[in-house]
FIKETOR-595819 format. One record per residue (C-alpha): residue number from 1; residue in three letters; x, y, z. Coordinates in nm, 4 decimals, padded with zeros to 6 digits. Example, Ala and Ser with C-alpha at 12.3 -4.5 7.8 and 13.67 -1.06 7.14 Angstrom:
<recs>
+-----+------+----------+----------+----------+
| pos | code |       c1 |       c2 |       c3 |
+-----+------+----------+----------+----------+
|   1 |  ALA |  01.2300 | -00.4500 |  00.7800 |
|   2 |  SER |  01.3670 | -00.1060 |  00.7140 |
+-----+------+----------+----------+----------+
</recs>
This chain:
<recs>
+-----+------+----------+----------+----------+
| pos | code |       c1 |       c2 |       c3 |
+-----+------+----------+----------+----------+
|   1 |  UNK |  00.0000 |  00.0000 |  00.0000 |
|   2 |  UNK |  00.1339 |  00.3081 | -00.1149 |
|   3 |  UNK |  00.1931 |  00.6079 |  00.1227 |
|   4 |  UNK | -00.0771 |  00.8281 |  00.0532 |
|   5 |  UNK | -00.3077 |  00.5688 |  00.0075 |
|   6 |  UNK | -00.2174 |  00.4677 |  00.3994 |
|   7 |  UNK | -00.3073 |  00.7381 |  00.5177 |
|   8 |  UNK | -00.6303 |  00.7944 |  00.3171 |
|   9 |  UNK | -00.7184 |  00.4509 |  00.4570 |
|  10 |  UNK | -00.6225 |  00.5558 |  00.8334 |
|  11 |  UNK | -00.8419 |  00.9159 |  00.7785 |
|  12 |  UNK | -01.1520 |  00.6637 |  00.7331 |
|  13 |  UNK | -01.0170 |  00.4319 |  01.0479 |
|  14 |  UNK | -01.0247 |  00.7400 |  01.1936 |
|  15 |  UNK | -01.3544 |  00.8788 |  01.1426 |
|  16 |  UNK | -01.4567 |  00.5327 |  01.2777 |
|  17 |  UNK | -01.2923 |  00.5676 |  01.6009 |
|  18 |  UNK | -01.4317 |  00.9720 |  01.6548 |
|  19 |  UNK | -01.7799 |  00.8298 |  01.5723 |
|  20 |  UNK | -01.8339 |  01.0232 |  01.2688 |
|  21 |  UNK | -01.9264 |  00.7306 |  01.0339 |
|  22 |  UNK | -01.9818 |  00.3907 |  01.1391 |
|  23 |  UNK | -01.8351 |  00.0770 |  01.1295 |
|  24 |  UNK | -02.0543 | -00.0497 |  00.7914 |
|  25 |  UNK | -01.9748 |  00.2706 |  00.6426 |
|  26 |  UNK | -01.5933 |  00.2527 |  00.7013 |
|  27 |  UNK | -01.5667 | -00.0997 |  00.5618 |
|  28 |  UNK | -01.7889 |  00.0320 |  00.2458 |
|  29 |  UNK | -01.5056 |  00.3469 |  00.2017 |
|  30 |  UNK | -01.2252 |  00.1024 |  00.2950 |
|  31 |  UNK | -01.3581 | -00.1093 |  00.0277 |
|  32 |  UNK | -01.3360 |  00.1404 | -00.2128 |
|  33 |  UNK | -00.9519 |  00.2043 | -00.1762 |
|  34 |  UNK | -00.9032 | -00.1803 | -00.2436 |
|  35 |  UNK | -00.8187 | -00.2332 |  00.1541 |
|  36 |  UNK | -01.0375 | -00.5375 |  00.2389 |
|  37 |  UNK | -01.0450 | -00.8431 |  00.4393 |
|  38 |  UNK | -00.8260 | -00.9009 |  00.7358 |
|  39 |  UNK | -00.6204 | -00.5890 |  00.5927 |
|  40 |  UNK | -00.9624 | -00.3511 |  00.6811 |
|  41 |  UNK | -01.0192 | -00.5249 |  01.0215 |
|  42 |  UNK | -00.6823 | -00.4898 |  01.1610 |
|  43 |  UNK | -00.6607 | -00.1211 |  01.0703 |
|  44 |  UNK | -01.0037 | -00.0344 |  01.2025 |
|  45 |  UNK | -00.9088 | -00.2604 |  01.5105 |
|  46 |  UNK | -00.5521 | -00.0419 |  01.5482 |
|  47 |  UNK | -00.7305 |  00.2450 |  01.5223 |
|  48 |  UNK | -01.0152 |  00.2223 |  01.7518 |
|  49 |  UNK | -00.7909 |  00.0893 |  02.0267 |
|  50 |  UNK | -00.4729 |  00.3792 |  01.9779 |
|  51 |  UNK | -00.6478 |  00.6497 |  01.9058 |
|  52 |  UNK | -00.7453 |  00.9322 |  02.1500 |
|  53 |  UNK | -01.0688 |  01.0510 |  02.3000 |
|  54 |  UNK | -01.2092 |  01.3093 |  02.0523 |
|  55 |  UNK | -01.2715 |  01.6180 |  02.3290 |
|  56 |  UNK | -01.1890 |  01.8604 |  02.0555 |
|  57 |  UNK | -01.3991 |  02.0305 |  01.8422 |
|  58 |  UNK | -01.3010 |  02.0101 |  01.4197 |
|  59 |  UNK | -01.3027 |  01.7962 |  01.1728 |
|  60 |  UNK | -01.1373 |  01.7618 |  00.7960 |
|  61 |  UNK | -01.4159 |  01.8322 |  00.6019 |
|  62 |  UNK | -01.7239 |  01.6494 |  00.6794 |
|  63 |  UNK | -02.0434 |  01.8484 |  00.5068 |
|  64 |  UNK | -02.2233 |  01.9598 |  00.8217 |
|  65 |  UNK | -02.3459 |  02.2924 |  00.7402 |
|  66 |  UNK | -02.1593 |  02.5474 |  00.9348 |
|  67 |  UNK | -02.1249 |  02.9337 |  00.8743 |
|  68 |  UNK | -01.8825 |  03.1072 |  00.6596 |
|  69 |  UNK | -01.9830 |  03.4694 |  00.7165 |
|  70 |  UNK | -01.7438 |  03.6217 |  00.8860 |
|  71 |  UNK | -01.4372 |  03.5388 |  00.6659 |
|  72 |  UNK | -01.5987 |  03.7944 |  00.3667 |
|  73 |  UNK | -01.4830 |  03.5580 |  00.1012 |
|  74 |  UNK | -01.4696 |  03.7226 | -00.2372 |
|  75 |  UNK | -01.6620 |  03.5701 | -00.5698 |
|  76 |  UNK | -01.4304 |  03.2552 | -00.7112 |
|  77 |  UNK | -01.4660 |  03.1098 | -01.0354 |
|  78 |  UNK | -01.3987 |  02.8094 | -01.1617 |
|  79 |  UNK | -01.1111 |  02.7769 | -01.4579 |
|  80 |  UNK | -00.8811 |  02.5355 | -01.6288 |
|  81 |  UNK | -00.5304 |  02.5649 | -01.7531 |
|  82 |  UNK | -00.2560 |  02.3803 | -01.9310 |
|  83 |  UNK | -00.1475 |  02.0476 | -01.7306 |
|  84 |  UNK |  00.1161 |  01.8001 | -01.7912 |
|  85 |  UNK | -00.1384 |  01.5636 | -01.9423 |
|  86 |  UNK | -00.4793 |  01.6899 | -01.9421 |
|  87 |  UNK | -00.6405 |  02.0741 | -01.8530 |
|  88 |  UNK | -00.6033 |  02.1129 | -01.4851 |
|  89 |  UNK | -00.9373 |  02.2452 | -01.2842 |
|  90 |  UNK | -00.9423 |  02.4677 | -01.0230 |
|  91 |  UNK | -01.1002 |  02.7636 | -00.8246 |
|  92 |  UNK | -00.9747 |  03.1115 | -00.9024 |
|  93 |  UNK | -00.9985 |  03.4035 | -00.6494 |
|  94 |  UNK | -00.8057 |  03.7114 | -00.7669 |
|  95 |  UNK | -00.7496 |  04.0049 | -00.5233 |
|  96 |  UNK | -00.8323 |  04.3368 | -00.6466 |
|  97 |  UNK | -00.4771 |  04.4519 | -00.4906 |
|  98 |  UNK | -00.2717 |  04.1548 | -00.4537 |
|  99 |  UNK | -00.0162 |  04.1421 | -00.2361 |
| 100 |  UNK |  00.0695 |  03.7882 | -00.3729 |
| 101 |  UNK | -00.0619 |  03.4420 | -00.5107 |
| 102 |  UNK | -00.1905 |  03.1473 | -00.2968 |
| 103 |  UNK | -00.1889 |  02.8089 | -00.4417 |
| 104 |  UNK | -00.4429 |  02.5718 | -00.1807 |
| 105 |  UNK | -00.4849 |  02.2098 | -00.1833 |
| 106 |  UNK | -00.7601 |  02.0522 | -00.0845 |
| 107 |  UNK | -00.8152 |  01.7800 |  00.1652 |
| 108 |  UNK | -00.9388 |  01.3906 |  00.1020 |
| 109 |  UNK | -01.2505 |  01.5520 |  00.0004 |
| 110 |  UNK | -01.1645 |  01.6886 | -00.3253 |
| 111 |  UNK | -01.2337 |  02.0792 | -00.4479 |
| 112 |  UNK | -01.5231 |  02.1279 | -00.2473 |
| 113 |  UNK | -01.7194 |  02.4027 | -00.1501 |
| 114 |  UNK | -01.5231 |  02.4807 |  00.1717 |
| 115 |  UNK | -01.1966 |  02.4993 | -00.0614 |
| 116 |  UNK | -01.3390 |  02.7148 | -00.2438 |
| 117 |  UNK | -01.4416 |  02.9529 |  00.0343 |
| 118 |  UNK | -01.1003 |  02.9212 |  00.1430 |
| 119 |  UNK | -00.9385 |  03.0612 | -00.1918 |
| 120 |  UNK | -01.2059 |  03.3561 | -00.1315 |
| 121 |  UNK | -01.0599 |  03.4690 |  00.1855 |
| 122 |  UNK | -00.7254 |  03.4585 |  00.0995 |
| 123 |  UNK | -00.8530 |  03.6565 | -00.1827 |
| 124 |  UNK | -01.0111 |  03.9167 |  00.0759 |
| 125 |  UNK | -00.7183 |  03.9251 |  00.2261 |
| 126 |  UNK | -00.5005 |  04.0314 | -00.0382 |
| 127 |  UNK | -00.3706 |  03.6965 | -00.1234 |
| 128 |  UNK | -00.4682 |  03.6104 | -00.5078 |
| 129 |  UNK | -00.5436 |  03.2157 | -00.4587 |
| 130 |  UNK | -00.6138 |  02.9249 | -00.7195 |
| 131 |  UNK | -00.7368 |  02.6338 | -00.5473 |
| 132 |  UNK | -00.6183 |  02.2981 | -00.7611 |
| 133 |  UNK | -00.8466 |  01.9749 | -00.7880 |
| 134 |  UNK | -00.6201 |  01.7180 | -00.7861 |
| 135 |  UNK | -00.8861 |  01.4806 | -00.9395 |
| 136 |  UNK | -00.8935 |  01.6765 | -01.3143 |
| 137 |  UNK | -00.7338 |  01.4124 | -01.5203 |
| 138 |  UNK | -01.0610 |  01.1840 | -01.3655 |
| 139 |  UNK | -01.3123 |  01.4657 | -01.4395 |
| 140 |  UNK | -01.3042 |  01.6970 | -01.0930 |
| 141 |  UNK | -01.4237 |  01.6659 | -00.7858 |
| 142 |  UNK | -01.8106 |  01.6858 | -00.9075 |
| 143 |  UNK | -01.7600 |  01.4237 | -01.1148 |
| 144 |  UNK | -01.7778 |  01.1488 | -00.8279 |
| 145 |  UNK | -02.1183 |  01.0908 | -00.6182 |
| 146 |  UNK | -01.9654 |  01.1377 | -00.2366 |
| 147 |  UNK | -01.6654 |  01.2135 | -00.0552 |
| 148 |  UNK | -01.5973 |  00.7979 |  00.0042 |
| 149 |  UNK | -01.5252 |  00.7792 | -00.3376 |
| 150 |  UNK | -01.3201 |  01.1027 | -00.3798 |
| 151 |  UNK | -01.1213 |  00.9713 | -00.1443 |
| 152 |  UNK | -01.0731 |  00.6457 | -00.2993 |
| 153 |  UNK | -00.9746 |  00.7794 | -00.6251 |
| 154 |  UNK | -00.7311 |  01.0038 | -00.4535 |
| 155 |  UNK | -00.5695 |  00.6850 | -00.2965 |
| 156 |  UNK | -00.4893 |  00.5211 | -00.6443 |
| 157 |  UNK | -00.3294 |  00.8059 | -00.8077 |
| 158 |  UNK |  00.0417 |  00.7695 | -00.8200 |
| 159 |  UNK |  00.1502 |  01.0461 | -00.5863 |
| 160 |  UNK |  00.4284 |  01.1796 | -00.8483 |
| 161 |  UNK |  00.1125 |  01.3072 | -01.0621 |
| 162 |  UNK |  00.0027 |  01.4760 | -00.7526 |
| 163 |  UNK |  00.3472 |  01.6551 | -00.7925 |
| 164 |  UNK |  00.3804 |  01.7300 | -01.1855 |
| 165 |  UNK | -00.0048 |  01.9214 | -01.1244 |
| 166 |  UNK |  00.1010 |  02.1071 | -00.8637 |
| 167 |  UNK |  00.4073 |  02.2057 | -01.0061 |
| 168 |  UNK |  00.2269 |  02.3036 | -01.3217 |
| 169 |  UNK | -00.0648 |  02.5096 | -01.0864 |
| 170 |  UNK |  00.2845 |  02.7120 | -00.9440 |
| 171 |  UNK |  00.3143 |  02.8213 | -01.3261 |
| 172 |  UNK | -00.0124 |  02.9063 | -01.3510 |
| 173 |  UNK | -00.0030 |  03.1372 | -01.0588 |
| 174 |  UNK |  00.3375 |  03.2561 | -01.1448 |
| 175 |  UNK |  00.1432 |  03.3756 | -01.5114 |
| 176 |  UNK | -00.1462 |  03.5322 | -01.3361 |
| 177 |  UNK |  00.0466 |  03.7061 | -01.0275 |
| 178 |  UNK |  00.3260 |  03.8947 | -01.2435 |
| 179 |  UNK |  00.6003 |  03.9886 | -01.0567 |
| 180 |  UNK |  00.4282 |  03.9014 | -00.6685 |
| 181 |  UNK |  00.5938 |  03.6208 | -00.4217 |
| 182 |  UNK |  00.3967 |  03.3188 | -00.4059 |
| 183 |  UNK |  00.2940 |  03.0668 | -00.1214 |
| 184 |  UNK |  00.1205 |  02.7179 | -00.0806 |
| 185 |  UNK | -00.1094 |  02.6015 |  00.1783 |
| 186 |  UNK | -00.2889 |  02.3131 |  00.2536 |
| 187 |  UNK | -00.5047 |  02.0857 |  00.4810 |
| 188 |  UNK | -00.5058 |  01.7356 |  00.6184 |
| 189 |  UNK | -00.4418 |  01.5403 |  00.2759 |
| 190 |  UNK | -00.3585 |  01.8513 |  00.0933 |
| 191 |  UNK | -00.1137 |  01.9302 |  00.4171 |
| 192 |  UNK |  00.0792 |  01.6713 |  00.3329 |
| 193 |  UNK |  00.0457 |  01.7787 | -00.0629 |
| 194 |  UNK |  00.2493 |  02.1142 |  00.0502 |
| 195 |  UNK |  00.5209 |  01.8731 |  00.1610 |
| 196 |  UNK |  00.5413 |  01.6723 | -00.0803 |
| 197 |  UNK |  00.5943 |  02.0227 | -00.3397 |
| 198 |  UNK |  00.8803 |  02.1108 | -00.1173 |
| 199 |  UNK |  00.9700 |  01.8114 | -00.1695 |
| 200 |  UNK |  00.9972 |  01.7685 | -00.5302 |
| 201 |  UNK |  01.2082 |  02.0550 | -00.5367 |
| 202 |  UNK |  00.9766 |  02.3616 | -00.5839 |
| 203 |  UNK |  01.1699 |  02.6229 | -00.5815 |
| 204 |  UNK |  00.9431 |  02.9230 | -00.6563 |
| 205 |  UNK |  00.7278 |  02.9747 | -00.3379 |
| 206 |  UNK |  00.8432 |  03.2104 | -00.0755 |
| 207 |  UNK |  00.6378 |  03.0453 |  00.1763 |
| 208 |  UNK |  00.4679 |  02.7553 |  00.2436 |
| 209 |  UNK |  00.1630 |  02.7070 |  00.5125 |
| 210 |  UNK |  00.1142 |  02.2555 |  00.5808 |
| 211 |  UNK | -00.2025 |  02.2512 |  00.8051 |
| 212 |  UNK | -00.1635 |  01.9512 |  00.9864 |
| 213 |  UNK | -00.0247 |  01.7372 |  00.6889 |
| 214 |  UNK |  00.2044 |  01.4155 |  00.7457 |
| 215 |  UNK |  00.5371 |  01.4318 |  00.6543 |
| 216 |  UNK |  00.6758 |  01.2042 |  00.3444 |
| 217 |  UNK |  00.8938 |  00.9130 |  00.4523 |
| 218 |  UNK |  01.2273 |  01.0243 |  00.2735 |
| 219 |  UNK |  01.1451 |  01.3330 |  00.2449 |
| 220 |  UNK |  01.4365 |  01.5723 |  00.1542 |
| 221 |  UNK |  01.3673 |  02.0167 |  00.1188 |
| 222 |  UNK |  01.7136 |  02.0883 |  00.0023 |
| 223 |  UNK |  01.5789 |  02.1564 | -00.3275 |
| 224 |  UNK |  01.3175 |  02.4514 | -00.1375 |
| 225 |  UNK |  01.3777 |  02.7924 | -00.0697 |
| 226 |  UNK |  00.9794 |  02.8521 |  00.0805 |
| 227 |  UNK |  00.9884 |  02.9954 |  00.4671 |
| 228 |  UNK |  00.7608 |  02.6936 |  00.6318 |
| 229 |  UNK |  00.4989 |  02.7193 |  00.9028 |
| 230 |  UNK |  00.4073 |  02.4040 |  00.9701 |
| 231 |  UNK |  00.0596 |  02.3844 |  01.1791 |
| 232 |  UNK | -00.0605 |  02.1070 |  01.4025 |
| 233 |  UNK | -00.3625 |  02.0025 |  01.6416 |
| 234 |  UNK | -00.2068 |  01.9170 |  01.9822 |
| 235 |  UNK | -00.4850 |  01.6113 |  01.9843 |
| 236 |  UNK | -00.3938 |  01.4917 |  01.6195 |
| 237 |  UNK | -00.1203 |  01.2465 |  01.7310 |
| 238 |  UNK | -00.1033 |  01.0177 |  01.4027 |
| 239 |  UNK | -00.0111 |  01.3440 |  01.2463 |
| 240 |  UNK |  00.1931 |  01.4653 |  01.4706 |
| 241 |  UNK |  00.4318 |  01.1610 |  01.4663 |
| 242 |  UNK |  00.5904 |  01.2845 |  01.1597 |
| 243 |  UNK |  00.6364 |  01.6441 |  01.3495 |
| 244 |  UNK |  01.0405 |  01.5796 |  01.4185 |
| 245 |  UNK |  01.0926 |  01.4063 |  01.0716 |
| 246 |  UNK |  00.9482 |  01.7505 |  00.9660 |
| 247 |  UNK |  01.1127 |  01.9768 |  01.1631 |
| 248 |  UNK |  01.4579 |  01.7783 |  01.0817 |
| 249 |  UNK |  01.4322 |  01.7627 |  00.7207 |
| 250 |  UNK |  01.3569 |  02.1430 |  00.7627 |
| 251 |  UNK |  01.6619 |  02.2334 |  00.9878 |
| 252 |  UNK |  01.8511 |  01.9726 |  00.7115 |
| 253 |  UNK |  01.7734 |  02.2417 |  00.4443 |
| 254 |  UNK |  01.8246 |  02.5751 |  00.6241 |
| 255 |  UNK |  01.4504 |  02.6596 |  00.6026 |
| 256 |  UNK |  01.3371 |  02.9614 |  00.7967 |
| 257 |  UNK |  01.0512 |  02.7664 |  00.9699 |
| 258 |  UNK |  00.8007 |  02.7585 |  01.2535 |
| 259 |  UNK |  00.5679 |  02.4322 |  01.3963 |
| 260 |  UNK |  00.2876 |  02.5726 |  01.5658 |
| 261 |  UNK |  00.0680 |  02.3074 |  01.7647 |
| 262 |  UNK | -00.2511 |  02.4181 |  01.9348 |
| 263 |  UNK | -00.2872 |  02.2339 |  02.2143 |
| 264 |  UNK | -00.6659 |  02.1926 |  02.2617 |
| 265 |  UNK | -00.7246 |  02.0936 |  01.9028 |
| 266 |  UNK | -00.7851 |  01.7833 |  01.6952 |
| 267 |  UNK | -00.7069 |  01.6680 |  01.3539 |
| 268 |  UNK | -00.8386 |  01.9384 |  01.0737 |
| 269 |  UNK | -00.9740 |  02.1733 |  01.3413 |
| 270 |  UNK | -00.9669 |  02.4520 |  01.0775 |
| 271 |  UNK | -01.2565 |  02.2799 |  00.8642 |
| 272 |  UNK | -01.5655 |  02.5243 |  01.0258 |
| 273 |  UNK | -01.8083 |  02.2627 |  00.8063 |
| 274 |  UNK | -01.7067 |  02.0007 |  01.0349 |
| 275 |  UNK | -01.7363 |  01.8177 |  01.3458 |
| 276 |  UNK | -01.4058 |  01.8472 |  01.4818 |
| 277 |  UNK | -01.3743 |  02.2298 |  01.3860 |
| 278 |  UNK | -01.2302 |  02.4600 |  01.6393 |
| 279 |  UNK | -01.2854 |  02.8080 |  01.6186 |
| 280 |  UNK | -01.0655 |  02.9966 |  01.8558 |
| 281 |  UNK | -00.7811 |  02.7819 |  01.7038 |
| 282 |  UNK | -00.8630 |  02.8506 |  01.3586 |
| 283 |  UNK | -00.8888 |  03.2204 |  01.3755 |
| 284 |  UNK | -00.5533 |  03.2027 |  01.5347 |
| 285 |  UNK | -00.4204 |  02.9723 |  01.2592 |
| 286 |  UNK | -00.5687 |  03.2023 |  00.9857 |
| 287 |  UNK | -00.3721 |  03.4930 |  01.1377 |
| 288 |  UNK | -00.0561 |  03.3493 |  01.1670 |
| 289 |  UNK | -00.0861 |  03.1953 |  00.7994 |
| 290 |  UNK | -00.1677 |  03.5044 |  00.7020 |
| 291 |  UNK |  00.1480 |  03.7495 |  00.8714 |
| 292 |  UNK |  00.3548 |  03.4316 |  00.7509 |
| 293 |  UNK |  00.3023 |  03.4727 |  00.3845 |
| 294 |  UNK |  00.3317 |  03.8387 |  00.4734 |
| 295 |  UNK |  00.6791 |  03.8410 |  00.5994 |
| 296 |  UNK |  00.8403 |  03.6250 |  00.3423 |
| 297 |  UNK |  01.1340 |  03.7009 |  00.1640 |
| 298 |  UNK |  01.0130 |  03.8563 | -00.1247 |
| 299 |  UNK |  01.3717 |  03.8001 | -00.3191 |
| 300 |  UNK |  01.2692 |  03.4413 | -00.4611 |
| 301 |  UNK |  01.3261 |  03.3714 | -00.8334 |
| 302 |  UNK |  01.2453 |  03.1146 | -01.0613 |
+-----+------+----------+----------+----------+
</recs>
């Protein structure tokens, strides 16, 4: 089982143990990544017993309603651009002023609306942002009937694609943000996206904002020149495991970095659309993403 496809599988294991699906449901979304058998009952099993009591509030993005009124997102709209193999899709909020460009990746949940929202603040804030669906070569996001199966196409994806349409998204900003620094952030799945662009030696973004993404095993930055703050949920601990590989490979590469862990909160507790959502720590989160990208070096070529 590949990497990504691990964790995908251990997101759904986890959603099992936090009670946010039940056990029928995560052996249907298990099934759906190929992970079957005496493979799906031992994870679920190592799950449910290691994991920790869910007193936080957050959650990575299940659809529960929630209110997005007070971030004044501006209007996105949805484009497509060259790719390595087929026209990339993706969510385009342009600042009226901007200070820079934003690429965001999504979580396990595909370009969803509460990406999309996200690009729209960072547009109200000054922050031009293009929000990449990672599932364009299959048709988008909207092409697939639930999150389960987003997920599970996400999981069979070689993860170096992941890395040639990001790479390619970078360009795109680059085109539409002349002459402006540029930044990445990302969530749960998509956290661990941002590292894996540092990782493939992306050397355009001034700054780079993981929320609460595993590290990749291996994982070398020497190839980055992006000022990193990495952000965790003090209750996320199968995340946070990777937390000194992270902050090694960082110190390994001379990155100007910071890992910020709030305490109180769980797994994804910037998500305000779902259960595990946290909103004292988001707001905090937001800010500090937001004076990060500010403060970057702005002397970062091609």
């Amino acid at each position: 089982m590949t990497e990504i496809r691990q964790y995908l599988a251990e997101e759904v294991a986890e959603d099992l143990a936090d009670g946010i699906i039940t056990r029928r449901e995560a052996v249907r979304r298990l099934g759906l990544m190929g992970v079957t058998g005496a493979a799906a009952t031992g994870l679920l099993a190592t799950v449910a017993t290691g994991a920790p009591a869910a007193a936080a509030s957050g959650d990575r993005d299940g659809e529960h309603g929630g209110t997005e009124t007070s971030w004044a997102p501006v209007a996105r709209e949805s484009i497509t651009f060259t790719g390595p193999r087929v026209p990339l899709m993706a969510a385009w909020a342009p600042a009226v002023k901007p200070r820079g460009g934003v690429l965001v990746i999504h979580e396990n949940r595909g370009l969803n609306e509460h990406i999309r929202t996200v690009a729209g603040r960072l547009a109200a804030s000054g922050y031009s942002a293009l929000a990449l669906d990672l599932l364009s070569e299959e048709g988008g996001t909207g092409a697939f009937p639930g999150e389960a199966e987003v997920a599970a196409a996400l999981a069979q994806i070689p993860p170096e694609r992941f890395d040639e349409d990001m790479q390619a998204s970078v360009t795109e900003l680059k085109r539409r943000v002349r002459g402006k620094k540029l930044a990445a952030i990302g969530f749960c799945f998509g956290g661990a996206m941002v590292w894996r662009l540092l990782a493939a030696g992306e050397s355009r973004l001034a700054a780079a904002a993981p929320f609460y993404g595993p590290f990749p095993t291996g994982g070398n930055l020497a190839g980055a020149r992006a000022a990193v703050l990495g952000v965790y949920g003090g209750l996320d601990a199968r995340v946070n495991a990777s937390r000194p590989v992270a902050k090694a490979a960082l110190e390994a590469a001379r990155l100007k970095h910071e890992l910020l862990t709030f305490t109180e909160a769980d797994h994804a507790f910037f998500n305000d659309t779902g259960t595990r959502f946290n909103p004292h720590a988001a707001i905090e989160a937001w800010r500090r993403a937001l004076n990060w990208f500010d403060a970057a070096d702005h002397h970062h070529g091609d």
